[in-house]
N, C-alpha and C positions, 0 to 999 in steps of 0.2 A: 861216918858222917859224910852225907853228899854235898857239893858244894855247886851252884847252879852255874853255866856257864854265862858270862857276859856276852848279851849282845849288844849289835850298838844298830840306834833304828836309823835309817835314810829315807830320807824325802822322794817320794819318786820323781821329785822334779832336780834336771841341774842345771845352772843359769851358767852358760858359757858366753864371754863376753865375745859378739865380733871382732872375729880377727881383723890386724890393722891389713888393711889394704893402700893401695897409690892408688892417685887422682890425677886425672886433667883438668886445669878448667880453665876454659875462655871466657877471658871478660872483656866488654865492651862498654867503657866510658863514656859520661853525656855529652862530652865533648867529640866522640868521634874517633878518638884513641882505641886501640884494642890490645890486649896482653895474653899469655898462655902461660898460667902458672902449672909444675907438679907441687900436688901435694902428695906427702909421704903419710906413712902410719895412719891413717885416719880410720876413726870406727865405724864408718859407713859413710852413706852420702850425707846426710846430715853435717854429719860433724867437717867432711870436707868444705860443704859449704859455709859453716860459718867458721872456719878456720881462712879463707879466702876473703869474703867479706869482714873480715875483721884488719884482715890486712889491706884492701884496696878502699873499703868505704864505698862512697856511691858510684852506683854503677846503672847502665841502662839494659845490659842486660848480660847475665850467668850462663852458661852450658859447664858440666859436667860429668865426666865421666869416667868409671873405673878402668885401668890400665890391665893388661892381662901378661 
């Protein structure tokens, strides 16, 4: 008696999440104020972004950027 070997199928696709990276980001309040926050772990710029805006609220204007 032969017995068929299991395969197992994979997807050709693999979804690897971005890695967390660190952020800069300047922000500059309506008032005229200005701050430089790090953000840690973040999953791209996106998420750094509204990880910062979540924490300052209104702002007049954002910069951004990955830390190397």
């Amino acid at each position: 008696m032969k017995m068929a070997a299991a395969q197992r199928k994979t997807s050709g696709l693999t979804r690897q999440r971005p890695q967390a990276a660190d952020f800069i980001a300047a922000v500059r309040y309506p008032d005229g104020r200005r701050d430089l926050f790090h953000v840690l772990q973040a999953h791209g710029l996106d998420d750094a972004r509204a990880m910062v805006l979540s924490e300052v609220g209104d702002v007049r204007s954002l910069l951004i950027t990955q830390m190397h």
